[in-house]
C-alpha positions, 0 to 999 in steps of 0.5 A: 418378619424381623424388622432392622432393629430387633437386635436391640429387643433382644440385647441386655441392658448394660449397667453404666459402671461396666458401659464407662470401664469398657470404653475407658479400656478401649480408649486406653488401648487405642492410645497404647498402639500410638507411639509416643503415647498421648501426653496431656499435660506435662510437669517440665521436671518430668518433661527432661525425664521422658524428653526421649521417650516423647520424641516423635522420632523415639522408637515404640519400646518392645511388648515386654516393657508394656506387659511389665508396664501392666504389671506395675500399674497394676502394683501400683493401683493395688498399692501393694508398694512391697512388691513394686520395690522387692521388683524394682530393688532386685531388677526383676524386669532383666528377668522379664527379658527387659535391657536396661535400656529401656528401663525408663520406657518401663516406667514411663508406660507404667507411669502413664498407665497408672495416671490415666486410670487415676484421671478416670477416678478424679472426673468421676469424683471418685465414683470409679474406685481402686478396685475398678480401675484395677478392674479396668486396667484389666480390660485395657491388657486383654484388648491391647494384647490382642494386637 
């Protein structure tokens, strides 16, 4: 007769790196359903930049600006800067379907996305490289698009 608790026996043992991404990514993307995202601290020169996107009446900014939001992080975490600005120089997000208007809540998202994951890398004193966090910023994207 199977007992309650079987299901643990049979279970594999998950190696703590994967354990840590999979609940950073999940925590990232409950974050991503709020509107405004969270907001730990803030640098009051940036504070006037995003004041708008941070209000508590600012309207949640359409799919489009976080898939591209993913994209740039992404970019970002990679460090390939040729290809954040042949996208940003040349206005690649019009072409993703993106108005100008919501150009900052492009990169506010981006922005956030690419701090959270590089806060994950300082409190683990750089155990949780590059190469993971892009790893989770994966993870985050297909949790979030689940929604």
């Amino acid at each position: 007769m199977p007992g309650s608790w079987d299901f643990i026996h049979d279970r594999k043992p998950k190696p703590l790196r994967e354990y840590l991404l999979d609940e950073f990514a999940a925590r990232l993307s409950a974050d991503l359903k709020t509107w405004p995202l969270p907001i730990g601290e803030l640098d009051p020169a940036l504070g006037a930049k995003w004041a708008h996107l941070l209000a508590p009446e600012s309207v949640r900014p359409p799919k489009t600006v976080f898939n591209q939001g993913f994209r740039l992080a992404r970019w970002e975490l990679e460090r390939q800067l040729d290809a954040l600005d042949e996208y940003m120089r040349n206005e690649r997000w019009l072409e993703a379907g993106i108005p100008p208007s919501e150009k900052q809540a492009l990169l506010f998202v981006s922005a956030w996305l690419v701090e959270q994951l590089l806060a994950l890398s300082e409190s683990t004193q750089g155990r949780v490289d590059r190469r993971a966090l892009v790893e989770c910023l994966e993870r985050t994207e297909r949790l979030s698009s689940r929604v």
